[in-house]
Biopython code that builds the backbone (N, CA, C, O; Angstrom):
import numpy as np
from Bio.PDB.StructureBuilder import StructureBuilder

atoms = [
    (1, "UNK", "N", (-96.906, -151.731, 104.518)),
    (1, "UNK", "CA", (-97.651, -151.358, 103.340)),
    (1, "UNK", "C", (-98.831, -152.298, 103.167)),
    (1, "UNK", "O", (-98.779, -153.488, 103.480)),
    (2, "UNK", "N", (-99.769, -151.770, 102.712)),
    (2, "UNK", "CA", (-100.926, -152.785, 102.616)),
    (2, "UNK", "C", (-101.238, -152.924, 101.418)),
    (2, "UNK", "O", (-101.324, -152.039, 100.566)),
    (3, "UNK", "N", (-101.453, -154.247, 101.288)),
    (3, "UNK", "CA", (-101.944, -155.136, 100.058)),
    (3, "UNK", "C", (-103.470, -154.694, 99.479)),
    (3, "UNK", "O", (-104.231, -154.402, 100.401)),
    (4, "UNK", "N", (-104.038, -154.592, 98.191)),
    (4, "UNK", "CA", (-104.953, -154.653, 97.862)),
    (4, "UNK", "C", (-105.205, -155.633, 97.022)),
    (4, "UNK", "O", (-104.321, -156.087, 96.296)),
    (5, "UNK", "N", (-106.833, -156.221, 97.015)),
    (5, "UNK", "CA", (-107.134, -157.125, 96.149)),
    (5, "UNK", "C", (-107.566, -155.996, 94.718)),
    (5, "UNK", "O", (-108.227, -154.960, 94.777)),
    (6, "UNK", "N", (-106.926, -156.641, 93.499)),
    (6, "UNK", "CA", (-107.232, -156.597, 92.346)),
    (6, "UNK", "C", (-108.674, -156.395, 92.132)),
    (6, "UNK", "O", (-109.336, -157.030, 92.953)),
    (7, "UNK", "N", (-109.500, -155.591, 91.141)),
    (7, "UNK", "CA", (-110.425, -155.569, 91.296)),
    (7, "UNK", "C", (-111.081, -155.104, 89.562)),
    (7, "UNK", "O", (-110.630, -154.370, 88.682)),
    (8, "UNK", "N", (-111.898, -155.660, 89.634)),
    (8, "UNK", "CA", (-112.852, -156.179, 87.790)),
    (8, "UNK", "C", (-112.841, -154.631, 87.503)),
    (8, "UNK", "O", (-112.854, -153.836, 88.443)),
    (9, "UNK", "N", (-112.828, -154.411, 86.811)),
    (9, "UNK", "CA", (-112.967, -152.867, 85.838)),
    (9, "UNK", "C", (-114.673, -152.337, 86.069)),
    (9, "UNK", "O", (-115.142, -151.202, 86.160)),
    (10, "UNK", "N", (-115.072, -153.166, 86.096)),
    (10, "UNK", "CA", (-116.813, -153.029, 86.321)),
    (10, "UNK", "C", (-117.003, -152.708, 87.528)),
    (10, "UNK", "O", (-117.624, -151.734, 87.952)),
    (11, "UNK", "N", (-116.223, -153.906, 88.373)),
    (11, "UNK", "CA", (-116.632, -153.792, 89.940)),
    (11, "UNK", "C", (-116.385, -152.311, 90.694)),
    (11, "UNK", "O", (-117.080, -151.846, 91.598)),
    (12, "UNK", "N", (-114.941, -151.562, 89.936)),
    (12, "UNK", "CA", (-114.033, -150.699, 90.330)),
    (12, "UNK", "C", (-114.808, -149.328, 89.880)),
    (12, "UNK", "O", (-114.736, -148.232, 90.436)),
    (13, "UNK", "N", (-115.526, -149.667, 88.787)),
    (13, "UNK", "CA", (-116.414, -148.468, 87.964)),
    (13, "UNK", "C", (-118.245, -148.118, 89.100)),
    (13, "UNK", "O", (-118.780, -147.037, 89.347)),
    (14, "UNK", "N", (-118.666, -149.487, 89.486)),
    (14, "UNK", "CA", (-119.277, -148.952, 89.869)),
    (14, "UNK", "C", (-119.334, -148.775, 91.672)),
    (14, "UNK", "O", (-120.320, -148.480, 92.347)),
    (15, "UNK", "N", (-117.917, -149.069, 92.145)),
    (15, "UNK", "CA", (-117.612, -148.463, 93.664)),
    (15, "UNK", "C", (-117.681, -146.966, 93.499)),
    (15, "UNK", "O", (-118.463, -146.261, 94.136)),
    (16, "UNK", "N", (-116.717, -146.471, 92.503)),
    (16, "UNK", "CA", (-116.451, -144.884, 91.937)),
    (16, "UNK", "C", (-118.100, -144.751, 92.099)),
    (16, "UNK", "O", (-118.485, -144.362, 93.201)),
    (17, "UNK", "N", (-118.968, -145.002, 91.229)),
    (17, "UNK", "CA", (-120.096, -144.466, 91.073)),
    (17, "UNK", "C", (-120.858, -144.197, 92.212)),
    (17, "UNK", "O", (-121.516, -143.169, 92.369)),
    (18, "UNK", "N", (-120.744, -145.412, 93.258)),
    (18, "UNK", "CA", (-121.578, -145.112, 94.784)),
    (18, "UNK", "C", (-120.960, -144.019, 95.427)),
    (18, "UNK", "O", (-121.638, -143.258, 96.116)),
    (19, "UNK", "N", (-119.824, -143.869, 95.286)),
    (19, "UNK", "CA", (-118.815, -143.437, 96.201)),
    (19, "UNK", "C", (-119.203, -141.720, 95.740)),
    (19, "UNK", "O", (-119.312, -140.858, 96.611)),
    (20, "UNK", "N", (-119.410, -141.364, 94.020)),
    (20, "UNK", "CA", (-119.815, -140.229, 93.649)),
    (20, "UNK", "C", (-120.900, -139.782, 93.654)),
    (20, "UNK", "O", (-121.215, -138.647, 93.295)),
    (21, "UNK", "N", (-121.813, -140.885, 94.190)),
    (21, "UNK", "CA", (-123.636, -140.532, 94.654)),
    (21, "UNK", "C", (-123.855, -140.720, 95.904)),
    (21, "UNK", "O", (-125.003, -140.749, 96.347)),
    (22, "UNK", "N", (-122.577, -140.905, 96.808)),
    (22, "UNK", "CA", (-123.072, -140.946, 98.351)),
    (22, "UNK", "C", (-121.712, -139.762, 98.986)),
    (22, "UNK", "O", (-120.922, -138.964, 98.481)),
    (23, "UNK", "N", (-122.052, -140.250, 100.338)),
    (23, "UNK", "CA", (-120.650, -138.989, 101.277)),
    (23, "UNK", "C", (-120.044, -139.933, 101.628)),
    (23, "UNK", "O", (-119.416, -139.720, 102.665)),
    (24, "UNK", "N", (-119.859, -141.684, 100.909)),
    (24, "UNK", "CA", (-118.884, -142.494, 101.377)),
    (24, "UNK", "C", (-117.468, -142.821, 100.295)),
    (24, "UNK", "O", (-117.592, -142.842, 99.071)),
    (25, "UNK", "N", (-116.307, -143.030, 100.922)),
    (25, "UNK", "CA", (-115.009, -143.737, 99.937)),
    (25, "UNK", "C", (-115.603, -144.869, 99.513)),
    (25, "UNK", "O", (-116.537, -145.520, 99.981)),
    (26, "UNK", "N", (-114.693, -145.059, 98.230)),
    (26, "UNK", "CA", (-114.218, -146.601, 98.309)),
    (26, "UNK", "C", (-113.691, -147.536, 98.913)),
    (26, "UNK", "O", (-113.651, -148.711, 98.547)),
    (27, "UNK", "N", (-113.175, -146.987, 100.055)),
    (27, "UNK", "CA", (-113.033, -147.608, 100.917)),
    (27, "UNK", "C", (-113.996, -148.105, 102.209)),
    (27, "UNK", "O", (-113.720, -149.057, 102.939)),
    (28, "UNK", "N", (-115.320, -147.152, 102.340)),
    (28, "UNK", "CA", (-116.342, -147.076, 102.787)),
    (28, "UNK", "C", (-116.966, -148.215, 102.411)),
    (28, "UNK", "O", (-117.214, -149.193, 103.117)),
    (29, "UNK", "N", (-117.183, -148.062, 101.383)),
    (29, "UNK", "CA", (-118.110, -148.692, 100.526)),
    (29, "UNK", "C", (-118.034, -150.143, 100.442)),
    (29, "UNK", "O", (-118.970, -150.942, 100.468)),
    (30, "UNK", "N", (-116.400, -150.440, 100.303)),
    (30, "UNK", "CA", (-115.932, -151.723, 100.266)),
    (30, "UNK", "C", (-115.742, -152.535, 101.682)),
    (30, "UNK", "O", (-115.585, -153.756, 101.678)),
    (31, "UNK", "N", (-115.765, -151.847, 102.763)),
    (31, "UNK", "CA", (-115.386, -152.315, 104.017)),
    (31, "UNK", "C", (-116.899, -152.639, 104.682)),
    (31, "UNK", "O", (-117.099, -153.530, 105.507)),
    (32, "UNK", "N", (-118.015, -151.641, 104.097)),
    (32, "UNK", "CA", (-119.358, -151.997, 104.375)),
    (32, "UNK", "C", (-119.845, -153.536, 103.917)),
    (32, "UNK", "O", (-120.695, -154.271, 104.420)),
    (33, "UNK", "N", (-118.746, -153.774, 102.475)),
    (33, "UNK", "CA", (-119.647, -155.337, 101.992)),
    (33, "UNK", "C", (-119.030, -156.555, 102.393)),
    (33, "UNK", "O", (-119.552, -157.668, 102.459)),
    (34, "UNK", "N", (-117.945, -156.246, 102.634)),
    (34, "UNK", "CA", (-117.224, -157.022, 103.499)),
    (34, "UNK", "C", (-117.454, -157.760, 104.713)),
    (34, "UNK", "O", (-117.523, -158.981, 104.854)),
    (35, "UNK", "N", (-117.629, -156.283, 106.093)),
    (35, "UNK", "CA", (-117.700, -156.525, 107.211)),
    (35, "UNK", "C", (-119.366, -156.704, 107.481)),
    (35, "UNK", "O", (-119.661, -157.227, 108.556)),
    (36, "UNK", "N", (-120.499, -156.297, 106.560)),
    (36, "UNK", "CA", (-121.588, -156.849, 106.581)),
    (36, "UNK", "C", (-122.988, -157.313, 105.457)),
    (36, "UNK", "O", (-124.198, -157.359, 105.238)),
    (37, "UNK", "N", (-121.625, -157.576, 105.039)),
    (37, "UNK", "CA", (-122.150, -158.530, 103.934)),
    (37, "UNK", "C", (-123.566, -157.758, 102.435)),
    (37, "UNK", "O", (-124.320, -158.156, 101.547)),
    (38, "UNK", "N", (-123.112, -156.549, 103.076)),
    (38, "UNK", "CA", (-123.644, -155.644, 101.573)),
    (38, "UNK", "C", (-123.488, -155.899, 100.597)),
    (38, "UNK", "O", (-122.382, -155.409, 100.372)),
    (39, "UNK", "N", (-123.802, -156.352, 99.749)),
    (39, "UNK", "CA", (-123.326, -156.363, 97.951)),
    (39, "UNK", "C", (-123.395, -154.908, 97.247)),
    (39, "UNK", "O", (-124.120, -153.932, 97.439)),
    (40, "UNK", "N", (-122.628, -155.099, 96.598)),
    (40, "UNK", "CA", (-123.349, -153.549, 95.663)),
    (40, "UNK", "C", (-124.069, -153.336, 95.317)),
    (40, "UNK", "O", (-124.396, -152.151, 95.252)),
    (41, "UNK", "N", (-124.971, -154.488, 94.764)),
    (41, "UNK", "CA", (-126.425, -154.029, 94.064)),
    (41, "UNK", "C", (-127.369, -153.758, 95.037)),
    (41, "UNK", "O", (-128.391, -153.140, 94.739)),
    (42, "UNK", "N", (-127.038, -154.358, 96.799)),
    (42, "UNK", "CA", (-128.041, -153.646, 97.520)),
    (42, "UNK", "C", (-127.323, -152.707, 97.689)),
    (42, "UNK", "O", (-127.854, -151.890, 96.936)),
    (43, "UNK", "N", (-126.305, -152.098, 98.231)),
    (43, "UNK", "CA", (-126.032, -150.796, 98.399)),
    (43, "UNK", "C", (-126.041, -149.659, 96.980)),
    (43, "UNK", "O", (-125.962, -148.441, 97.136)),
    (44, "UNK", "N", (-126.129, -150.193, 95.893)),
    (44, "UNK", "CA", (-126.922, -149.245, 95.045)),
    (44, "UNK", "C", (-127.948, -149.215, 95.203)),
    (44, "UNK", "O", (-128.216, -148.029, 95.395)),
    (45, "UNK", "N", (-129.353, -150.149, 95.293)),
    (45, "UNK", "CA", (-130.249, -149.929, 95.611)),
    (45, "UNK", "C", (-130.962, -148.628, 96.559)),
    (45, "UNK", "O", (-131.755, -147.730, 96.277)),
    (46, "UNK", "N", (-130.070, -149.128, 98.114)),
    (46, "UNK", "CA", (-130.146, -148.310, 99.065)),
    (46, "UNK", "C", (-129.790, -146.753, 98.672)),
    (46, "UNK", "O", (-130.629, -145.912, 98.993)),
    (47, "UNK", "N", (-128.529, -146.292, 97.958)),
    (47, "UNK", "CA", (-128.293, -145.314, 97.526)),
    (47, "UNK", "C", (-129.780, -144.172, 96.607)),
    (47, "UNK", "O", (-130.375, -143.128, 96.873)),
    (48, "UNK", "N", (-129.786, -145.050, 95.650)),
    (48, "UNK", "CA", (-130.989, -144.716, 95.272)),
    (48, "UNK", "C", (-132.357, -144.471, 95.882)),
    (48, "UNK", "O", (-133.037, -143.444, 95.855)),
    (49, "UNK", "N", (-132.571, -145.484, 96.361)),
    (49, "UNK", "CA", (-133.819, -145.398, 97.652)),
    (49, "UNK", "C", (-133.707, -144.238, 98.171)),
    (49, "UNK", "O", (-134.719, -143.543, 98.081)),
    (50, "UNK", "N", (-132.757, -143.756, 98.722)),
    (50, "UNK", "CA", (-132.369, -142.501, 99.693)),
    (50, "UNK", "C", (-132.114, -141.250, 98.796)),
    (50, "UNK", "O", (-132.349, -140.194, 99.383)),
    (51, "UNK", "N", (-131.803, -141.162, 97.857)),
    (51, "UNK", "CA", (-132.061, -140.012, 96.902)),
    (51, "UNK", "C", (-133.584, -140.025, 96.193)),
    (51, "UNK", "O", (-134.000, -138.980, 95.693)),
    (52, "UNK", "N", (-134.146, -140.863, 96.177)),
    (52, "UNK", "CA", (-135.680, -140.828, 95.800)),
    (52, "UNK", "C", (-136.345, -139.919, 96.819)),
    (52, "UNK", "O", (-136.981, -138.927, 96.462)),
    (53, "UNK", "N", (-136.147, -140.371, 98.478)),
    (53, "UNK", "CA", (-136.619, -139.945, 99.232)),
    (53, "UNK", "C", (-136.439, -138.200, 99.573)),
    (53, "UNK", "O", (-137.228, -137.327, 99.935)),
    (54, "UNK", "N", (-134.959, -138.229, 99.244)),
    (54, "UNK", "CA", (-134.758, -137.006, 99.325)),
    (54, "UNK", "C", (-135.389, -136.260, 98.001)),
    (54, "UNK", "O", (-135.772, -135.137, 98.327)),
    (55, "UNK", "N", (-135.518, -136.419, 97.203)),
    (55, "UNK", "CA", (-136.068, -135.988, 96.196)),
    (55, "UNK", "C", (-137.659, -135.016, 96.317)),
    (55, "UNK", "O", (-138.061, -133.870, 96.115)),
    (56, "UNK", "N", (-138.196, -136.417, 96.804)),
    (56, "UNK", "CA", (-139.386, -136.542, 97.154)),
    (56, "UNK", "C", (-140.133, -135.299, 98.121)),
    (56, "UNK", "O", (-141.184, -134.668, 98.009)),
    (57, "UNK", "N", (-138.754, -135.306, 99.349)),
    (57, "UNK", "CA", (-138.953, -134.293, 100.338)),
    (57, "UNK", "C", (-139.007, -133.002, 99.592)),
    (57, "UNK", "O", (-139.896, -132.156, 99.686)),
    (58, "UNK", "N", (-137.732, -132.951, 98.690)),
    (58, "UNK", "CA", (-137.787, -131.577, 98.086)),
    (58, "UNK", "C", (-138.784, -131.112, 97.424)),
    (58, "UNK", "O", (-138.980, -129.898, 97.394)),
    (59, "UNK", "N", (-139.635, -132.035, 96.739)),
    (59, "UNK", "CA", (-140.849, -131.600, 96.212)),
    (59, "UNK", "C", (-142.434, -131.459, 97.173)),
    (59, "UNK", "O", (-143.560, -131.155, 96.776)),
    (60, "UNK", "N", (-141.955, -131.808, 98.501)),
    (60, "UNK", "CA", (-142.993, -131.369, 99.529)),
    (60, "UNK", "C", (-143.975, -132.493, 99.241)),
    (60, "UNK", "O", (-145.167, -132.295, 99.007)),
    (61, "UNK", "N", (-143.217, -134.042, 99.284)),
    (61, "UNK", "CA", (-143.912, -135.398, 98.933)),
    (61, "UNK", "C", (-143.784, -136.045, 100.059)),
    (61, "UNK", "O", (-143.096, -137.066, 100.084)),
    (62, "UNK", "N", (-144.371, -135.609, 101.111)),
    (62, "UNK", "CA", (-144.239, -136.851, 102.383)),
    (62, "UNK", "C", (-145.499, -137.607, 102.682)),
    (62, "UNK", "O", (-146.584, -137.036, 102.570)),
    (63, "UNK", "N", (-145.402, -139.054, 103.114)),
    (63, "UNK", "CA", (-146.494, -139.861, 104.153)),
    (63, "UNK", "C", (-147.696, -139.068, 104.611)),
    (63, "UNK", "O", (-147.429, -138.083, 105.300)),
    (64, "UNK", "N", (-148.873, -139.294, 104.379)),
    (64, "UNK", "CA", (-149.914, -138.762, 105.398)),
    (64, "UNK", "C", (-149.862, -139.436, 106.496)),
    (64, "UNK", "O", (-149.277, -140.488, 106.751)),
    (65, "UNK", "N", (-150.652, -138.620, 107.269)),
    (65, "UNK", "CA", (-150.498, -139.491, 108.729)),
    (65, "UNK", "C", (-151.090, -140.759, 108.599)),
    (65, "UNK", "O", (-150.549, -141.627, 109.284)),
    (66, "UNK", "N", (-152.435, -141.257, 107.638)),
    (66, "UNK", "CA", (-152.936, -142.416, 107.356)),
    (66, "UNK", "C", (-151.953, -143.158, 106.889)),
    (66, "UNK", "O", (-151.834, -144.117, 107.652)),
    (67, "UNK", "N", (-151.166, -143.214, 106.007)),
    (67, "UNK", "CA", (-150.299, -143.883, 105.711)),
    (67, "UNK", "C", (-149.236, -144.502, 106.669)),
    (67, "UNK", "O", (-148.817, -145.659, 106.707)),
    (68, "UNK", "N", (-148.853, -143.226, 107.570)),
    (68, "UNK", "CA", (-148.051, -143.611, 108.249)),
    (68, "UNK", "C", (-148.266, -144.495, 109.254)),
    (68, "UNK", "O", (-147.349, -145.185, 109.700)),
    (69, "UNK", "N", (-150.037, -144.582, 109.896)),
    (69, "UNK", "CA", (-150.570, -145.004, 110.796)),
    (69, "UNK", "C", (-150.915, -146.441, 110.127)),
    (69, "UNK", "O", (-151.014, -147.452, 110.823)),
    (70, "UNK", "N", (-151.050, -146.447, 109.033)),
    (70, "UNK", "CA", (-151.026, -148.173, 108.262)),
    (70, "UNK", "C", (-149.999, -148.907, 108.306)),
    (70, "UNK", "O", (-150.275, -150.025, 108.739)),
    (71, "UNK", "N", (-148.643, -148.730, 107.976)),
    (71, "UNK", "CA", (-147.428, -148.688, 108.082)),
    (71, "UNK", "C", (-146.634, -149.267, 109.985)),
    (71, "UNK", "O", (-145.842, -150.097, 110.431)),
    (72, "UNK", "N", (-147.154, -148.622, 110.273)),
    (72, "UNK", "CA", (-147.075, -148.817, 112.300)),
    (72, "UNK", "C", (-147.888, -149.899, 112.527)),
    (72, "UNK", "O", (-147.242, -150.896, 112.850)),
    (73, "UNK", "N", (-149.653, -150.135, 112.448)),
    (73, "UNK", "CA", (-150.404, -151.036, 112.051)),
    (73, "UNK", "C", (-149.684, -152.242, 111.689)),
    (73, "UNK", "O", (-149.579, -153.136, 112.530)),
    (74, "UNK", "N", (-149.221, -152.359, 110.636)),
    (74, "UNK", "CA", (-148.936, -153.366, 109.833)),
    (74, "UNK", "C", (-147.578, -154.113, 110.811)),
    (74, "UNK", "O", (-147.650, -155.321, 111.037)),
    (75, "UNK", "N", (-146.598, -153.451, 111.249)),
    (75, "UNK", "CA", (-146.106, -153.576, 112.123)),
    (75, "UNK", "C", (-145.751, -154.409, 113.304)),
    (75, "UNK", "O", (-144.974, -155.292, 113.666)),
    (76, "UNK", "N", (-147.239, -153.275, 113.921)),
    (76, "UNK", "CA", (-146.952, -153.564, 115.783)),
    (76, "UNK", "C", (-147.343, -154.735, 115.896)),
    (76, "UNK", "O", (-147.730, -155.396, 114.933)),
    (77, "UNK", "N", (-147.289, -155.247, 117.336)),
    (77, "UNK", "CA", (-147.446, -156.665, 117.999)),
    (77, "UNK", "C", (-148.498, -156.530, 118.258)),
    (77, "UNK", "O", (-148.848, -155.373, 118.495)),
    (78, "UNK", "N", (-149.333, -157.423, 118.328)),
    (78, "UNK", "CA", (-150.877, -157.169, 118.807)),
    (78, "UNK", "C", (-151.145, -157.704, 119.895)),
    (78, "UNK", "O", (-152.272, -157.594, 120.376)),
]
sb = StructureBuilder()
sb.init_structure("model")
sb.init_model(0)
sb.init_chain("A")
sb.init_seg("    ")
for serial, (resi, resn, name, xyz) in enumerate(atoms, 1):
    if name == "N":
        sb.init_residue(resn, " ", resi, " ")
    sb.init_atom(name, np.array(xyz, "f"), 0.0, 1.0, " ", f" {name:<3s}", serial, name[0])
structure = sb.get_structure()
């Protein structure tokens, strides 16, 4: 049988919350900050970030190629 660590009412509230705004468990979620050192507030971050984007797409909001070519620019090795 496996042991779990106890966990803050807050901490536990907002795993549920990633876990109900992404396609990952709580167990996902928790094994991600663990094994590489994610916190939640960046993996909320990230969550968000990635629904912005998708958002964005849906409204037919993408990069121009200038942008994108600034972006690469800024980048590459010279």
């Amino acid at each position: 049988m496996k042991e779990h660590a106890a966990l803050s009412e807050d901490i536990s509230r907002r795993i549920d919350a990633l876990a109900a705004r992404s396609s990952l468990t709580r167990e996902q979620i928790i094994e991600d900050a663990l094994a590489h050192g994610r916190s939640l507030a960046w993996q909320e971050k990230w969550i968000a970030g990635v629904q912005d984007g998708i958002e964005d797409a849906d409204r037919g909001r993408f990069a121009s190629d200038e942008e994108i070519a600034a972006v690469l620019n800024k980048y590459s090795q010279a």
